[in-house]
KOLLOMI-771377 format. One record per residue (C-alpha): x, y, z; residue in three letters. Coordinates in nm, 3 decimals, decimal comma. Example, Ala and Ser with C-alpha at 12.3 -4.5 7.8 and 13.67 -1.06 7.14 Angstrom:
<rs>
R      east     north        up   code
R     1,230    -0,450     0,780    ala
R     1,367    -0,106     0,714    ser
</rs>
This chain:
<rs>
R      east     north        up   code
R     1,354     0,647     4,091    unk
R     1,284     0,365     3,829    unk
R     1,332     0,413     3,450    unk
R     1,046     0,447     3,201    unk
R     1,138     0,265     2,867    unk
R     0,986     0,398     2,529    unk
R     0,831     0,145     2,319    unk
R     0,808     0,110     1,935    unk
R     0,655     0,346     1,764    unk
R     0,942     0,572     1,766    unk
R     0,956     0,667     1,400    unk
R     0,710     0,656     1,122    unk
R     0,692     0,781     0,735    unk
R     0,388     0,936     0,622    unk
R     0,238     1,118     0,251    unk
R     0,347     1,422     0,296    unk
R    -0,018     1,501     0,102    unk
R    -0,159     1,320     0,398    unk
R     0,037     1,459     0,676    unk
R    -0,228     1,701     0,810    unk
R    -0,438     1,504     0,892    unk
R    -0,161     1,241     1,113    unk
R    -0,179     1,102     1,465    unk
R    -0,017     0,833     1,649    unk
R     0,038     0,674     1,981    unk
R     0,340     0,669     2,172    unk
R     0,392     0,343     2,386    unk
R     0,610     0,297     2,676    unk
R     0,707     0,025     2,940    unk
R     0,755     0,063     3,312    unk
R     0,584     0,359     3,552    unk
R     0,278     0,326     3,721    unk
R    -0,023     0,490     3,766    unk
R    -0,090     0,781     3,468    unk
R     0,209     0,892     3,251    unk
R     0,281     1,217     3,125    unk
R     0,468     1,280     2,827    unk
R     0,586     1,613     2,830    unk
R     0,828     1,768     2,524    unk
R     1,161     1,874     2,668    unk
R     1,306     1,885     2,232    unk
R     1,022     2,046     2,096    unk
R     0,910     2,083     1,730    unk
R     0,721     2,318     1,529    unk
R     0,539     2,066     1,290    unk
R     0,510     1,803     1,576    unk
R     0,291     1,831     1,849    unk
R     0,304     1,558     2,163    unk
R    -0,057     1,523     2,433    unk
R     0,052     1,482     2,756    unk
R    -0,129     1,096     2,700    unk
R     0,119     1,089     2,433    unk
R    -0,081     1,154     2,111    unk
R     0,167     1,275     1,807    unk
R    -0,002     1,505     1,587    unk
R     0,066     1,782     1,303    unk
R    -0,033     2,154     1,328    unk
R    -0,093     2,098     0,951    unk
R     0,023     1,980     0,603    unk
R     0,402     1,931     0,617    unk
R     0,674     1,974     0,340    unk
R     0,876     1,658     0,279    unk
R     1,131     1,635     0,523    unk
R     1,201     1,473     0,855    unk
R     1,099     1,566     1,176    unk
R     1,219     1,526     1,551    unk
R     1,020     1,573     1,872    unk
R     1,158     1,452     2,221    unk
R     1,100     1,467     2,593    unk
R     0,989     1,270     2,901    unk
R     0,752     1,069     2,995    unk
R     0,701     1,032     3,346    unk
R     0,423     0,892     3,665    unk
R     0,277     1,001     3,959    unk
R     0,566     0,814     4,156    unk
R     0,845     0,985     4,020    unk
R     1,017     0,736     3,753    unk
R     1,061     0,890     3,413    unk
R     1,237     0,783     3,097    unk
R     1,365     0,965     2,757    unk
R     1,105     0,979     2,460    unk
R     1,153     1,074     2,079    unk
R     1,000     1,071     1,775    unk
R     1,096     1,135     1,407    unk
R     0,789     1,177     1,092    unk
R     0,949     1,176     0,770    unk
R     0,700     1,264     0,498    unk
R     0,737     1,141     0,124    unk
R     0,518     1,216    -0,161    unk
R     0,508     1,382    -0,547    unk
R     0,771     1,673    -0,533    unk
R     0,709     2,005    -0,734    unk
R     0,825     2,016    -1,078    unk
R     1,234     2,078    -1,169    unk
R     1,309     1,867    -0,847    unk
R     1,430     1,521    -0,935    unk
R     1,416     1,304    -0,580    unk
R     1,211     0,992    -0,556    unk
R     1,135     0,815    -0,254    unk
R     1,209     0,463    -0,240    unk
R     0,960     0,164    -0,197    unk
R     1,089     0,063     0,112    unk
R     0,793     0,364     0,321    unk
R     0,538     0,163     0,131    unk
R     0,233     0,178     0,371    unk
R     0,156    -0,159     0,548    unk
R    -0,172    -0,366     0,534    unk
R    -0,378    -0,699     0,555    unk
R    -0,567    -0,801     0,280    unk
R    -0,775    -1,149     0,236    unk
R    -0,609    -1,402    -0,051    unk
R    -0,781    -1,395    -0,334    unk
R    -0,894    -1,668    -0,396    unk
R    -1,056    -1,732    -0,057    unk
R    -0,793    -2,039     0,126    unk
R    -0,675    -2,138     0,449    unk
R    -0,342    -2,119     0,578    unk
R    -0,214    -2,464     0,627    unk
R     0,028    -2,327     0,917    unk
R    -0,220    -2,145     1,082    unk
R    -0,506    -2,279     1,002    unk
R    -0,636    -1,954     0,978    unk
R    -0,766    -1,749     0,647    unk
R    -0,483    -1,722     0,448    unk
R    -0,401    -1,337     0,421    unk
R    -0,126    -1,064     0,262    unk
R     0,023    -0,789     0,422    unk
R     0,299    -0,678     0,135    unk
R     0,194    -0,372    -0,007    unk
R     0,287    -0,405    -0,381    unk
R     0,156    -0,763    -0,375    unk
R    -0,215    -0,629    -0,221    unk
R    -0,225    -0,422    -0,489    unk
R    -0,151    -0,657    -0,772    unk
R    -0,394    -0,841    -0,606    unk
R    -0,648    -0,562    -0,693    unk
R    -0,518    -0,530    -1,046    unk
R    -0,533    -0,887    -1,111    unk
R    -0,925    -0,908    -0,997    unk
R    -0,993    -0,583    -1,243    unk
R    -0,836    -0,757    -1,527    unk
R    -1,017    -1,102    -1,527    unk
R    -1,371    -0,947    -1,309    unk
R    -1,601    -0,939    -1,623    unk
R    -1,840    -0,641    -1,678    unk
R    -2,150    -0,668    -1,445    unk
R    -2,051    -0,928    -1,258    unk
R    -2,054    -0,733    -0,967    unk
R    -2,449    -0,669    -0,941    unk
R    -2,402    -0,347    -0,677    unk
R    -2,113    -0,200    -0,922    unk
R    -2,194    -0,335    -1,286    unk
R    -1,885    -0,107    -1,439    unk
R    -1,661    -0,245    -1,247    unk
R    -1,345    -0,446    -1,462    unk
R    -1,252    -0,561    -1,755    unk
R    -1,332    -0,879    -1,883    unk
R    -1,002    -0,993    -1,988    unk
R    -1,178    -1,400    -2,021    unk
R    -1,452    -1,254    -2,262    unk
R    -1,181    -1,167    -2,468    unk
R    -1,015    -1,523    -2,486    unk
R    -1,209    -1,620    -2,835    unk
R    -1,232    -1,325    -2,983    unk
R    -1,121    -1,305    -3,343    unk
R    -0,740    -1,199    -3,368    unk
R    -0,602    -0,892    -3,619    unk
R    -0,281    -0,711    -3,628    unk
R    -0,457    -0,446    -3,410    unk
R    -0,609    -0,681    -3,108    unk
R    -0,294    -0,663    -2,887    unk
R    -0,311    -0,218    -2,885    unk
R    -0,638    -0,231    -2,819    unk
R    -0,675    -0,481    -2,552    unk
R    -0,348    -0,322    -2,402    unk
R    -0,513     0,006    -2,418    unk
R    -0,816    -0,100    -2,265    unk
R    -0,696    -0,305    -1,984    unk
R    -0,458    -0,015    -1,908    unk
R    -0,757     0,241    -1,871    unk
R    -0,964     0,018    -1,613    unk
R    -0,641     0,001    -1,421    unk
R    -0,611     0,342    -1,429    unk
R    -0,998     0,393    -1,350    unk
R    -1,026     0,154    -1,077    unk
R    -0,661     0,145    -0,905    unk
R    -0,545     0,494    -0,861    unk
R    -0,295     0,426    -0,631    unk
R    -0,065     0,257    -0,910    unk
R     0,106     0,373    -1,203    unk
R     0,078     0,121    -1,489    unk
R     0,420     0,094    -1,708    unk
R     0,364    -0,134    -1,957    unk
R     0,069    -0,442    -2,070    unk
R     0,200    -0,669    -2,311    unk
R    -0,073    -0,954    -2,399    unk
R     0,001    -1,224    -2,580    unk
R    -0,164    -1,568    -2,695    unk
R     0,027    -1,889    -2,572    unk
R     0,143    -2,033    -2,900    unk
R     0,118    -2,412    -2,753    unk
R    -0,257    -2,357    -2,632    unk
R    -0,459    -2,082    -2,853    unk
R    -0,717    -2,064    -2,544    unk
R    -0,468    -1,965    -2,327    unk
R    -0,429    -1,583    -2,317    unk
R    -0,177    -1,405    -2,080    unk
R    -0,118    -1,038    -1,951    unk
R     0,208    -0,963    -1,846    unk
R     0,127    -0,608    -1,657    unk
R     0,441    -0,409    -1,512    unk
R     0,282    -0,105    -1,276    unk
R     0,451     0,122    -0,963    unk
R     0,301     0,217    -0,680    unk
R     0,255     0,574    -0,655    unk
R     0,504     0,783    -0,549    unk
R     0,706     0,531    -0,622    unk
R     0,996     0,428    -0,889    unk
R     1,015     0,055    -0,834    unk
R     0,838    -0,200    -1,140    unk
R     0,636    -0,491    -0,980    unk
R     0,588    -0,712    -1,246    unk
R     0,206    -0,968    -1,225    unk
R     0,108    -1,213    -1,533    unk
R    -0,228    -1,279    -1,553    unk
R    -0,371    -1,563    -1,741    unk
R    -0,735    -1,693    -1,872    unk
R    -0,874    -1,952    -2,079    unk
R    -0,759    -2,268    -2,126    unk
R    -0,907    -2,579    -1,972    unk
R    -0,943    -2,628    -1,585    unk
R    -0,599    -2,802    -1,583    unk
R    -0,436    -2,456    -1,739    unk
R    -0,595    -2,232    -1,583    unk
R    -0,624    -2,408    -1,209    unk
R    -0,290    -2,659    -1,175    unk
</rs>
């Protein structure tokens, strides 16, 4: 009888907000023919197809869950399976635990601006989490106010603002304001603080210094944005 391996994915994390709606695939090596993947450790909130589909009878708690079994072929080799969901997410009120960035939710996003990888020679593209997102914040900050022709209330404008006349109240409001499309067109962060202030070499030079979480999360990721200035300023 030959062995049937498992294969990553044999854990995943998961909003627990989110959870009902959850499905993955289990992978395997070895076996021919069609496997079966049959639960031998069952689970109450985890339910395994005998193609090997994980799924949730519904919305789970936060927690972590185990399901195991086999997974066997029509010739008679089998090998051990598991699988363990944890779900994170906001916690009812009194309770004071909070998840750590390191289940951030994984992703490819284009560069921004549009470039080519010199090693790949490919489109140059992210895949952190926090820094797609300050990607997003960074093109509602300087994207000006009908730029975008199919969604004219999209941004902020923060380049229109450049040569505006200065007062003691300038820095609130612009703070205020660039905090509220944030908040408006990013949902999924938390914005912590916007301090904006004028570069005191180069009065055409004005720079955002935007600390925001990602929600659930506790960790600060800090992004500076600048505009103005001339081409050699703003474009090095």
């Amino acid at each position: 009888m030959g062995l049937i391996t498992q294969l990553p994915p044999t854990s995943d994390t998961v909003d627990a907000a989110l959870s009902g709606t959850y499905g993955n695939q289990l992978l395997s090596s070895g076996g021919t023919g069609v496997l079966t993947w049959s639960t031998t450790n069952p689970s109450p909130s985890l339910n395994v197809s005998s193609t090997g589909q994980v799924s949730t009878p519904g919305t789970l708690t936060i927690g972590t869950y185990f399901v195991g079994g086999t997974v066997s072929d029509t010739h008679g080799n089998s090998g051990p399976f598991g699988f363990t969901l944890t779900t994170v997410g906001a916690l009812s009120p009194g309770t004071g635990v909070t998840p750590t960035q390191s289940v951030l939710p994984t992703g490819v996003e284009i560069l921004v601006p549009f470039q080519i990888d010199p090693a790949t020679g490919s489109v140059a593209v992210i895949s952190d989490y926090g820094a797609i997102l300050a990607q997003h914040i960074e093109t509602i900050v300087l994207t000006s106010i009908g730029e975008r022709v199919m969604n004219p209330t999209y941004g902020y404008g923060l380049e229109g603002q450049v040569f505006h006349p200065i007062n003691a109240n300038t820095p609130n409001m612009l703070q205020s304001d660039i905090t509220k499309a944030i908040n408006k067109w990013e949902p999924r962060v938390k914005v912590q603080t916007v301090a904006v202030a004028e570069n005191p070499t180069s009065p055409s030079l004005l720079s955002v210094t935007i600390e925001f979480s990602v929600i659930p999360f506790s960790d600060v990721n800090t992004l500076v944005v600048a505009s103005g200035g001339t081409i050699a300023q703003v474009n090095p």
